[in-house]
C-alpha positions in Angstrom: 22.9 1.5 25.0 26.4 2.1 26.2 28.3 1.4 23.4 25.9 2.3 20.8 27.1 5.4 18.9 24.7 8.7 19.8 24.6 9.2 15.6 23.5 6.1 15.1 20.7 6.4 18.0 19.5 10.0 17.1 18.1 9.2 13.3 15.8 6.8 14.1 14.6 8.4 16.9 13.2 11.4 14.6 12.4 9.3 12.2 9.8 7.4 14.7 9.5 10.9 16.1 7.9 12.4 12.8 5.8 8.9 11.9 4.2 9.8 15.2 3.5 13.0 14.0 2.2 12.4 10.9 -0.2 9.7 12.5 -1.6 12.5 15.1 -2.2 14.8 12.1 -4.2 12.6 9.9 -6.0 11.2 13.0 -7.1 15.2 13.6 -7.7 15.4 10.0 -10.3 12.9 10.3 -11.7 13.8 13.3 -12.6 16.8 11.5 -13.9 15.6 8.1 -16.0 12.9 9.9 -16.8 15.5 12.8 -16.1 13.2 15.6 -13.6 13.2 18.4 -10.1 11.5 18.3 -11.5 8.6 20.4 -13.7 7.8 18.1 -11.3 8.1 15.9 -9.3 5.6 17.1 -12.1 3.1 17.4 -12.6 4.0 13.3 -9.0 2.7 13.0 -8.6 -0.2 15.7 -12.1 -1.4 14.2 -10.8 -1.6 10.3 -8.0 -3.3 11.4 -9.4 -6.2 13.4 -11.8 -6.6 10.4 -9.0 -7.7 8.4 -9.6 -4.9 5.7 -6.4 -3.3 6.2 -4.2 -6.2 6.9 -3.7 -7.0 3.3 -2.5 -3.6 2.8 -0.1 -3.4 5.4 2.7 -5.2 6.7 3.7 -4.9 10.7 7.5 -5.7 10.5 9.0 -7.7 14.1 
């Protein structure tokens, strides 16, 4: 990234930075309501998403 500008680097870094954030809060959010641990969690998520019932709703961008 030599001759990439530090502004131009730094945005999208916090931007990914608070997505991750966000993700670990619901993912605690849930362990808690469902009373499970954040593995299991995890599995919840992975599972609903192999299934096909969430790949309507979201698009994964390349």
């Amino acid at each position: 990234m030599a001759g990439i500008p530090r502004q131009l680097i730094k945005p999208r870094l916090m931007e990914l930075d608070s997505a991750v954030l966000e993700l670990e809060a619901a993912k605690e959010i849930l362990a808690d309501v469902f009373g499970i641990r954040l593995s299991e969690v995890d599995k919840m998520i992975w599972s609903r998403f192999e299934a096909g019932e969430m790949g309507s709703k979201f698009c994964i961008e390349r």
